[in-house]
SEROVEX-423356 format. One record per residue (C-alpha): z, y, x; residue in one letter. Coordinates in steps of 0.1 Angstrom, whole numbers, padded with zeros to 4 digits, always signed. Each point is the difference from the previous one (the first is absolute). Layout:
BEGIN
ZYXA
...
This chain:
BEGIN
-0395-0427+0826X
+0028-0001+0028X
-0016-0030+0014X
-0034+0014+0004X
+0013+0030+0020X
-0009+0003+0033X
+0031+0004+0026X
-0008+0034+0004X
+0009+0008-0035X
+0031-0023-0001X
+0015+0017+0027X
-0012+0035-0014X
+0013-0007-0033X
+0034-0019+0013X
+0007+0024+0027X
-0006+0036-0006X
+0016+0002-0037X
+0034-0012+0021X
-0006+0024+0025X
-0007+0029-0027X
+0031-0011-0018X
+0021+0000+0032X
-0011+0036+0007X
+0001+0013-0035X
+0037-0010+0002X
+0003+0017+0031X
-0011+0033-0005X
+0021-0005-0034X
+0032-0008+0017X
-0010+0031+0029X
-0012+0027-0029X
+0034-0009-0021X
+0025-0003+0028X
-0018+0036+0014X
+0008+0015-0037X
+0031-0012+0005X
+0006+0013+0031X
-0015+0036-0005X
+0019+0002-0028X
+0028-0005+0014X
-0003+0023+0027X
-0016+0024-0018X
+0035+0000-0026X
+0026-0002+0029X
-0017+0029+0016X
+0001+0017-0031X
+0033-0005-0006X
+0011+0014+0033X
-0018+0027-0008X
+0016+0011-0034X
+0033-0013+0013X
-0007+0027+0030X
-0006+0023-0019X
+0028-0006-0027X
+0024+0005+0033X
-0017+0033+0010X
+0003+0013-0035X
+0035-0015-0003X
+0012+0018+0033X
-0021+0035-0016X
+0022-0006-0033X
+0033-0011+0016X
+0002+0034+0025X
+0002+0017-0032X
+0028-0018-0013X
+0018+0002+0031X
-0007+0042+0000X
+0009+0001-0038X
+0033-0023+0009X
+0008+0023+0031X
-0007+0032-0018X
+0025-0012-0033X
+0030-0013+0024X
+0001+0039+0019X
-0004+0013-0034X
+0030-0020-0009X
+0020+0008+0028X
-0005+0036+0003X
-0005+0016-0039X
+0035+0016+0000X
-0004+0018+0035X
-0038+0005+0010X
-0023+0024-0025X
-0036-0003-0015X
-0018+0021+0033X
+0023-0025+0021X
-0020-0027-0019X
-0033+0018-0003X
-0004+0000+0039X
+0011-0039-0001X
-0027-0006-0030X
-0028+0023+0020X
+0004-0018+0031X
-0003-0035-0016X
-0029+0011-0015X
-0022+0018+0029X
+0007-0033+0022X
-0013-0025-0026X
-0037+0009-0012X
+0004-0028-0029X
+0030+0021-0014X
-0016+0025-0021X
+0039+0012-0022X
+0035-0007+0001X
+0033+0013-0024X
+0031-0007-0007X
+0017-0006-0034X
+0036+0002-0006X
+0014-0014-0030X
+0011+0029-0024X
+0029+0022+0008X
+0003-0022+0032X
-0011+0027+0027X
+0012+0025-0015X
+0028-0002-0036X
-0016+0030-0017X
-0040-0008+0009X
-0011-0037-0023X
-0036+0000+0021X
-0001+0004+0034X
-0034-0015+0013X
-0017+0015+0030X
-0035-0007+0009X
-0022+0008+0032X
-0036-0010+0001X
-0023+0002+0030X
-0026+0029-0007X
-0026+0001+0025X
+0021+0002+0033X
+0031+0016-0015X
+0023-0016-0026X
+0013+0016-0029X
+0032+0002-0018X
-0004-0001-0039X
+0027-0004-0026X
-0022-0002-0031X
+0011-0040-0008X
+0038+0010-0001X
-0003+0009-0035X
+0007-0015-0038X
-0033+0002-0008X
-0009-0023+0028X
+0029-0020+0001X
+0001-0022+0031X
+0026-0021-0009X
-0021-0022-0024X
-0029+0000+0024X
-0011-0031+0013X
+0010+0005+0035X
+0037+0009-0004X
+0006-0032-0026X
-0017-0020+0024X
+0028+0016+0030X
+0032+0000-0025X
-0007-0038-0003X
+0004-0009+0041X
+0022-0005+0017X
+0011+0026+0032X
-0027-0010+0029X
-0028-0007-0019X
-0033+0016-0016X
-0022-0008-0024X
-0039+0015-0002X
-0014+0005-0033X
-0035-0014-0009X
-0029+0022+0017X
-0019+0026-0020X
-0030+0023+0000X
+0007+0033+0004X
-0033+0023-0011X
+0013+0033+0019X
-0002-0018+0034X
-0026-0025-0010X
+0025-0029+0020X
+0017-0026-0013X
+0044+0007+0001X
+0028-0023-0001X
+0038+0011+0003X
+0028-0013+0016X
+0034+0004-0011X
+0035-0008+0012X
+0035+0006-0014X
+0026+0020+0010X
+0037-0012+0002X
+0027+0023+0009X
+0028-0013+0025X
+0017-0015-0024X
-0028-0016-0014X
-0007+0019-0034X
-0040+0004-0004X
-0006+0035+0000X
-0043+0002-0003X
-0028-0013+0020X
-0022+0014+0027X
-0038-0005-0003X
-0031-0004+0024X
-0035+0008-0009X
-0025-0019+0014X
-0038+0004+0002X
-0017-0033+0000X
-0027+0012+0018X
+0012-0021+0029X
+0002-0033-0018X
-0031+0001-0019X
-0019+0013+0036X
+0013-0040+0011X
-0014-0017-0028X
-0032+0018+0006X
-0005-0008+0030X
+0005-0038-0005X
-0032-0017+0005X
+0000-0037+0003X
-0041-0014+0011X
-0028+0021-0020X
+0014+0001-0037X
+0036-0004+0006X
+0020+0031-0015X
+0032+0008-0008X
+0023+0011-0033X
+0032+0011-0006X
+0018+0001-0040X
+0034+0013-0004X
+0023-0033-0018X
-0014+0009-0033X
-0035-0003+0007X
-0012+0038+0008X
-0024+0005+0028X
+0016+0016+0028X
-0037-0003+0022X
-0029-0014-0012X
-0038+0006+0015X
-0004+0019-0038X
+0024+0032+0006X
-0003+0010-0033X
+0019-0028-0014X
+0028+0011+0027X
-0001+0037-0016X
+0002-0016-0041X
+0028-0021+0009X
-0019-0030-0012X
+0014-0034+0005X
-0018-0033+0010X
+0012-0020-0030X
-0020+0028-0023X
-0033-0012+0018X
-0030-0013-0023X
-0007-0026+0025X
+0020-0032-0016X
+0001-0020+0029X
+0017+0036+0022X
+0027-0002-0029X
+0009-0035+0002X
+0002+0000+0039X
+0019+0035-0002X
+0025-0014-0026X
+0001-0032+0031X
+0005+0024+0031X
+0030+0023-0021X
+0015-0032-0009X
+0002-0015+0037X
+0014+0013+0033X
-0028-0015+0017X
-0030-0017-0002X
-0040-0006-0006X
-0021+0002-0030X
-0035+0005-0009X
-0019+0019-0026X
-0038+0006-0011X
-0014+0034+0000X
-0037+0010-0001X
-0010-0033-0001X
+0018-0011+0036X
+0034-0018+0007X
+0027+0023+0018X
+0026-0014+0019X
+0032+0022-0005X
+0034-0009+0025X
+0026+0021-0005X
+0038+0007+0008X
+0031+0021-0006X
+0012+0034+0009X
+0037-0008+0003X
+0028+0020-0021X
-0029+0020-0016X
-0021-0029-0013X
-0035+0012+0001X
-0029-0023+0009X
-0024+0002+0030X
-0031-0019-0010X
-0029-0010+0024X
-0033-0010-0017X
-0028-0017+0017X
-0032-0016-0016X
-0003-0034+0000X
-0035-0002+0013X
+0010+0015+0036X
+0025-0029+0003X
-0028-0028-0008X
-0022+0025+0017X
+0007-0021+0036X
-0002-0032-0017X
-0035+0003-0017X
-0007+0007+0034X
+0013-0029+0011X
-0016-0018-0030X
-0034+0009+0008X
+0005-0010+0036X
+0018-0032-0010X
-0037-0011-0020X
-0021+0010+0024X
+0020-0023+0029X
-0001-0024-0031X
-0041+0004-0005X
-0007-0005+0036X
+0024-0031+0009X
-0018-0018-0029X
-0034+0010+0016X
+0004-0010+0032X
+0021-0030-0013X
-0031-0011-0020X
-0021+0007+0037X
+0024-0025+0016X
-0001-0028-0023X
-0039+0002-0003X
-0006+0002+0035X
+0026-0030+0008X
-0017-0022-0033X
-0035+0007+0016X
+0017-0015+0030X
+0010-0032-0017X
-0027-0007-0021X
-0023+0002+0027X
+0018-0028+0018X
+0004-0017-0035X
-0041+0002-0008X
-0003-0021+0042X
+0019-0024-0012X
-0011-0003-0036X
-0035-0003+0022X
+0011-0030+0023X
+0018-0018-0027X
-0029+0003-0023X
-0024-0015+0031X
+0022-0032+0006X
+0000-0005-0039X
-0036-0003+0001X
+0005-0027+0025X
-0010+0021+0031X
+0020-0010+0030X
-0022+0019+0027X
+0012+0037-0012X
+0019+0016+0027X
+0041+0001+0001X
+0017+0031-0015X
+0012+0027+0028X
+0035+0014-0012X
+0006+0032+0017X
+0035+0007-0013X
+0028-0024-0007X
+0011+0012-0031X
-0003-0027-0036X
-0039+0005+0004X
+0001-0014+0032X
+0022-0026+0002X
-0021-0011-0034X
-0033+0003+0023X
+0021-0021+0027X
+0006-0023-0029X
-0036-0007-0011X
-0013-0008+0035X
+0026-0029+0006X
-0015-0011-0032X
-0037+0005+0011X
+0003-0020+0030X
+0023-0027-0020X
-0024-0004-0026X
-0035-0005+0021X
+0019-0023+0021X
+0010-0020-0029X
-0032+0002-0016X
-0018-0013+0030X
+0021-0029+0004X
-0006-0013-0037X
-0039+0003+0005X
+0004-0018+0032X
+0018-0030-0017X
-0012+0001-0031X
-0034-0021+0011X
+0020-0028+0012X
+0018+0000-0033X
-0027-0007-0021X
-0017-0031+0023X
+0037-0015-0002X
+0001+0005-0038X
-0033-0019-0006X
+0005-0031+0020X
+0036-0003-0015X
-0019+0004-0040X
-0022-0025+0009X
+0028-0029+0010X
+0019+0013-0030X
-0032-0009-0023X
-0002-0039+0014X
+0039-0005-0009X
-0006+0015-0034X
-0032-0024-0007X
+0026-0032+0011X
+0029+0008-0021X
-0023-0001-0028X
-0009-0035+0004X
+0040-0005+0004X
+0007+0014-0030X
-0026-0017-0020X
+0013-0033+0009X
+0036+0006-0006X
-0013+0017-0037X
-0010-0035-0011X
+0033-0013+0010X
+0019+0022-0017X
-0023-0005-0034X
+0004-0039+0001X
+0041+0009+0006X
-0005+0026-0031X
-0013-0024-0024X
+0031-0028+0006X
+0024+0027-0008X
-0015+0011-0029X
+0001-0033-0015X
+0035-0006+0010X
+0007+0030-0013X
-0015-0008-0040X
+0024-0031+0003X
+0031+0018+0009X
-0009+0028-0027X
-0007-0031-0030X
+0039-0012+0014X
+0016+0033-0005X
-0021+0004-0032X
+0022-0034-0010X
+0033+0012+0017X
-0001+0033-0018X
-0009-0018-0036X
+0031-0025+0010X
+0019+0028+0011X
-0007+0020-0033X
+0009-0030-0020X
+0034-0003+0018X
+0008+0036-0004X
-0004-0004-0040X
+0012-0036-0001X
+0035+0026+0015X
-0005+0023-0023X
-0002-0023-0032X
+0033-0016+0017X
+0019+0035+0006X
-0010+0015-0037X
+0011-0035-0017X
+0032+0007+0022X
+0000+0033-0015X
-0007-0009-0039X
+0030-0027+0004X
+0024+0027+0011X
-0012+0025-0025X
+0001-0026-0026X
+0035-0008+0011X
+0012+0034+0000X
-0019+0007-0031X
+0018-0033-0018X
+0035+0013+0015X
-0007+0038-0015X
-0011-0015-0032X
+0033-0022-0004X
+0022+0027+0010X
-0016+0026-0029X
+0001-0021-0026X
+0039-0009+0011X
+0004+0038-0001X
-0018+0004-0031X
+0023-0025-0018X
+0034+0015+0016X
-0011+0033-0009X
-0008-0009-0039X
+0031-0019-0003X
+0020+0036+0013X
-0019+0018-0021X
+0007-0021-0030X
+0036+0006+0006X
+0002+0033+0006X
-0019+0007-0027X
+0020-0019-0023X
+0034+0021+0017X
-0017+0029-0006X
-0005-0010-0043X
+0039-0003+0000X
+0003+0033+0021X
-0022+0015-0026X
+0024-0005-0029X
+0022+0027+0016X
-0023+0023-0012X
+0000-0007-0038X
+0041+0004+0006X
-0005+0031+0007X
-0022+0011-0027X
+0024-0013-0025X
+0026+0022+0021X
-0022+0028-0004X
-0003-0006-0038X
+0036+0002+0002X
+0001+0033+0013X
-0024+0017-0021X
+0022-0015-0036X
+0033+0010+0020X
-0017+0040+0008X
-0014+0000-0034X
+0037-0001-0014X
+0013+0025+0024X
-0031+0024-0014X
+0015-0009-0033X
+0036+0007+0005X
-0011+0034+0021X
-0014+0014-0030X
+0028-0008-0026X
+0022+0017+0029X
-0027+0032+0003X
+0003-0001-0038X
+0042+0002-0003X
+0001+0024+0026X
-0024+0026-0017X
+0025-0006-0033X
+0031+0006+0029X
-0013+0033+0000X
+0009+0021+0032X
+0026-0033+0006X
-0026-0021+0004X
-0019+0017+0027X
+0008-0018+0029X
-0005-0037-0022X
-0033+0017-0008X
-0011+0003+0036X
+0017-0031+0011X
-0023-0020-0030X
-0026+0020+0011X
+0004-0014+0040X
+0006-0041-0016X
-0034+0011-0021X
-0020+0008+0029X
+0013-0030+0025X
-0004-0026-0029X
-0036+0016+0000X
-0011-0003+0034X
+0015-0034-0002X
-0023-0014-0026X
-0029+0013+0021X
+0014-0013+0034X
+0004-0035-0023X
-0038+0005-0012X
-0011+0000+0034X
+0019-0029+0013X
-0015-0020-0032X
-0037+0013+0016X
+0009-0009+0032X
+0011-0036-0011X
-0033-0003-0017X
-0023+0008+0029X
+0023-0026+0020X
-0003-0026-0023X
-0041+0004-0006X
+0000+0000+0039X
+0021-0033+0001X
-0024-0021-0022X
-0028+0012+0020X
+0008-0011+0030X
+0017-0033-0014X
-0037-0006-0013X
-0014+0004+0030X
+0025-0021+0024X
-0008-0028-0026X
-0038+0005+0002X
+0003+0004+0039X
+0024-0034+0003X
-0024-0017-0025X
-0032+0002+0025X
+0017-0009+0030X
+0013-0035-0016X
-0030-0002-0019X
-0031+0009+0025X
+0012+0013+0034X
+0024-0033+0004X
-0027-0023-0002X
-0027+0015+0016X
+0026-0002+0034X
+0005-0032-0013X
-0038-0005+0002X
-0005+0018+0035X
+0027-0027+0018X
-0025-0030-0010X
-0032+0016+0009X
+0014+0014+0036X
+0012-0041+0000X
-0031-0010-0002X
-0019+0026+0022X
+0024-0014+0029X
-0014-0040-0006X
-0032+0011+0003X
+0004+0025+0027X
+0017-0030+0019X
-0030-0026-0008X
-0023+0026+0015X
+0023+0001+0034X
-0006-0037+0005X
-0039-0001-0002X
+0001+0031+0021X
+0015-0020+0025X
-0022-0031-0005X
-0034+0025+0008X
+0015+0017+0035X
+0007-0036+0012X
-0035-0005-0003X
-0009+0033+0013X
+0017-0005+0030X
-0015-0032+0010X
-0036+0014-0003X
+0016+0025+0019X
+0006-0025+0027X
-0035-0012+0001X
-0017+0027+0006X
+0020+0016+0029X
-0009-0034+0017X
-0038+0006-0005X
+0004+0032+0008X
+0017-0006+0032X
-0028-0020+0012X
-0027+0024-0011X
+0019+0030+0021X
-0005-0022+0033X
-0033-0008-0006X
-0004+0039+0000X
+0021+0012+0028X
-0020-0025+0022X
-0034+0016-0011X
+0017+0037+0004X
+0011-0007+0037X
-0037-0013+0007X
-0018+0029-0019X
+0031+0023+0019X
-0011-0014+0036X
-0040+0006-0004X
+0009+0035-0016X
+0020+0008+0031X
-0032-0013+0021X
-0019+0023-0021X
+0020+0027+0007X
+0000-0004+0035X
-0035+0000+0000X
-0005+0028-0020X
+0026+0024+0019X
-0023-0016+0036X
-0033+0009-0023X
+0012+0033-0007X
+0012+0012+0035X
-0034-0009+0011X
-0014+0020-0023X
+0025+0024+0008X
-0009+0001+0036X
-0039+0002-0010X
+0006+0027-0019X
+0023+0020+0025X
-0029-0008+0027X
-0026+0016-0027X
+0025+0033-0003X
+0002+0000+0036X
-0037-0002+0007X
-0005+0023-0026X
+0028+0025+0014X
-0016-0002+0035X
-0034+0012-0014X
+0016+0030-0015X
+0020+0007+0027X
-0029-0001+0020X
-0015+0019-0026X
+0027+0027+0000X
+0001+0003+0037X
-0039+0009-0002X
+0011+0031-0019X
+0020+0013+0033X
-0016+0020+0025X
+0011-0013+0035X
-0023+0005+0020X
């Protein structure tokens, strides 16, 4: 399929796939590096935003400390002296000159302004333009002591303030925080606390007014989680908190933000991604939280997308223009030379030379094929000039070649009969030397067994010999050994009477235990008559009863024994006798009888040696003769060979001159017949 493509499609197909790939990857790289970077941007600025605006509320939050501090420390150093319209004009003034300050009091510890009074707690409150002085918290029943404010002041230390969470108050409609600050005495005993009211009005009007692009907003939770501002004001007014919300992914990001001091996190709402980055009030630890949709940060870069593929659409258009219009170029040039090469194929050398108007590979290759055009007419006109006188030569030199061919035939005819006659003669000497060596191999055979007659009668006098010696020396051994045998046999008979000896010993035993039985009873018997005397005896009798016993059957056994031994004895004398019996009777002569025969194999054996003698004598001499005739014969032959030899080598010579004439004839055919079709061939091109 590739093959068959035009170059217009291989270049299409090669060329812009890369080209797409290269600027897919592009406006990959650009569209993720310009996320990247509007992301980035678009985070930094937020976070110098809510970082701004942390400061501006931080600088809101810490001018109230610093009043609550500086209002506690003249408290503190003037209670005993100055008196409660001294400090409602001090109070008033602090007041009227901050709008965010909407109450302030004072609240001695009990019976420390005054020993006989336990609550002393002044309070003025802005009302309208005017503040007024109320007393109605200094009081059991409201008992500001374990209010939330004066714990949080009795823990500080002297120069510091604390401000409680925020709140909603529903008479005002605004959301309240207070500050509070202890009061040391000079001698540093704690004495109560001074507290600043403070509308929030202020600090929710700056995260209102935070806008960050088209959906960037602002909100502000108190450290546990309650809105402070959100865009919903009622949530503000029911003190409801963001880890309460029903959206899951709010909660989890809330729990996130009032975990961290800082940081960014994202949450789904509606449907839509919200990017959240958020800080850290300091001291007070509520959270400012900016949220922006995601969309208007890939907003630009969709953009940028679209943009991206539409460069990318018309590069690969006018990339596709390029390569068409610059193939169209080259096959153009390709089909003029396809044309001219396909015109001197055909064998027409009058078509007109290629004109190369660039220099590029096309027309250096059109340079190429001209120096070949005018090479190969010239060459072509040269073999049709010569190839006329070629074929005149090539018939005059057959022709010569055709006489020597019809002479070497007589040559060889002659020399033929020679070498027939020369044929014949050895042939015939050959039939006689093959009838001699017919007769030297029947002498030779006969030799050969005439030696191997004399080497086996060598052999059968040696083995008869050896077979005589053997023979001698078993029937020696035979005797020697029959004559021992005879002895020891006869030592053993003597040896044998031992044993009856014993049995009569034996026999001796048993009478001599049979008394002791005897005499152990009588004793058995006298002791039982002894009464309890005779005790001892008995058991003494009793022992001599019981030995005297076992002996008889010890004995009885020995007198078996003896028996077996004797039986034993006689059998094997019987058959020591029967055994010494047929070697001198039978195996002693039959030696006797082997020595004579293996005698008498050796005379004969050594009668054979001496006619086998007489017939290789004879052998030899025939021998003799027949080397002599056939001697004479192998002359007679070599002379004939070396004449047959020299006419073959005439032949030869003759032949080889024969052939190379034919040889040449035949090269001058071939070259007559090569001219024709070179003359033939050149006939096809078109010179002229």
């Amino acid at each position: 399929m590739w093959k068959k493509m035009s170059i217009m499609a291989k270049m299409l197909i090669g060329i812009i796939p890369i080209v797409a790939i290269a600027m897919i990857l592009m406006t990959y790289i650009s569209v993720s590096t310009s996320r990247s970077l509007i992301q980035e941007q678009t985070t930094e600025r937020t976070e110098a935003i809510t970082e701004g605006n942390i400061n501006k509320v931080d600088s809101y939050l810490d001018a109230i400390r610093t009043t609550a501090i500086g209002l506690a420390e003249t408290v503190g150093g003037t209670y005993r002296s100055a008196t409660m319209e001294d400090y409602k004009d001090v109070f008033t003034n602090v007041q009227l000159n901050d709008e965010i300050i909407s109450g302030c009091g004072i609240w001695f510890e009990p019976f420390a302004y005054q020993g006989d009074q336990e609550y002393m707690g002044p309070y003025w409150y802005k009302d309208g333009s005017s503040v007024v002085e109320t007393w109605d918290y200094s009081n059991a029943e409201y008992d500001y002591p374990n209010q939330e404010y004066y714990l949080n002041a009795k823990a500080l230390t002297k120069g510091t303030a604390k401000i409680t969470d925020p709140y909603y108050d529903p008479t005002s409609g605004t959301v309240m925080s207070t500050c509070s600050a202890p009061i040391y005495n000079n001698k540093g005993e704690y004495i109560g606390c001074v507290t600043v009211d403070v509308v929030l009005d202020t600090i929710t009007n700056i995260a209102g007014a935070i806008t960050v692009g088209k959906t960037g907003s602002a909100m502000m939770v108190t450290s546990d989680g309650t809105y402070l501002y959100t865009a919903d004001n009622q949530k503000v007014q029911d003190g409801a908190k963001i880890t309460d919300e029903d959206n899951a992914s709010l909660v989890v990001v809330a729990s996130q933000v009032l975990a961290n001091e800082t940081g960014m996190a994202r949450f789904e709402e509606n449907g839509k991604y919200i990017i959240v980055n958020y800080g850290t009030v300091p001291e007070v630890n509520w959270k400012l939280m900016i949220r922006m949709n995601q969309d208007e940060l890939e907003e630009d870069v969709n953009q940028m997308t679209y943009m991206m593929v539409g460069i990318l659409i018309a590069a690969l258009v006018i990339s596709s223009l390029v390569v068409i219009l610059l193939v169209s170029s080259i096959a153009r040039n390709i089909a003029s030379v396809k044309k001219f090469a396909g015109s001197l194929a055909s064998g027409d050398f009058t078509v007109s030379k290629l004109h190369a108007k660039n220099q590029d590979e096309l027309g250096l290759m059109s340079d190429s094929l001209n120096n070949m055009y005018e090479s190969n007419r010239s060459v072509i006109s040269q073999i049709s000039d010569e190839s006329e006188q070629i074929s005149s030569a090539s018939a005059s030199l057959s022709s010569m070649a055709n006489e020597l061919t019809s002479q070497f035939e007589k040559i060889q005819s002659n020399m033929s009969g020679v070498n027939d006659a020369m044929m014949s003669s050895g042939a015939a000497t050959e039939e006689v030397s093959a009838s001699v060596e017919e007769v030297n191999t029947s002498v030779q055979s006969l030799a050969d067994v005439s030696e191997e007659s004399l080497a086996a009668t060598k052999d059968i006098m040696i083995r008869a010999h050896e077979i005589e010696q053997n023979s001698q020396k078993a029937y020696d051994n035979a005797i020697n050994i029959a004559q021992e045998r005879s002895q020891e046999l006869s030592d053993a008979s003597e040896k044998a009477k031992v044993v009856e000896e014993i049995s009569n010993m034996a026999q001796s035993i048993a009478e001599i235990a049979d008394q002791i039985n005897l005499l152990s009873l009588n004793a058995s018997i006298e002791a039982a008559r002894a009464g309890e005397h005779g005790k001892g005896f008995a058991v003494v009798a009793s022992e001599i009863n019981k030995l005297a016993t076992d002996t008889a059957e010890a004995v009885q056994q020995i007198q078996t024994t003896i028996d077996g031994v004797q039986d034993a004895f006689q059998t094997l004398t019987e058959s020591s006798q029967a055994l010494l019996d047929f070697v001198n009777n039978t195996a002693a002569p039959d030696y006797e009888n082997f020595v004579h025969v293996a005698r008498q194999y050796g005379d004969d054996a050594q009668q054979f040696g001496s006619q086998s003698d007489q017939i290789a004598q004879m052998v030899e001499n025939i021998r003799n003769a027949m080397n002599e005739v056939n001697n004479a014969i192998q002359n007679i032959a070599e002379s004939t060979q070396e004449t047959a030899s020299h006419s073959s080598d005439i032949t030869d010579s003759i032949n080889t001159a024969a052939d190379v004439v034919e040889n040449v004839g035949d090269m001058s055919s071939k070259q007559e017949d090569i001219a024709v079709t070179l003359d033939g061939i050149v006939k096809n091109f078109k010179l002229k």
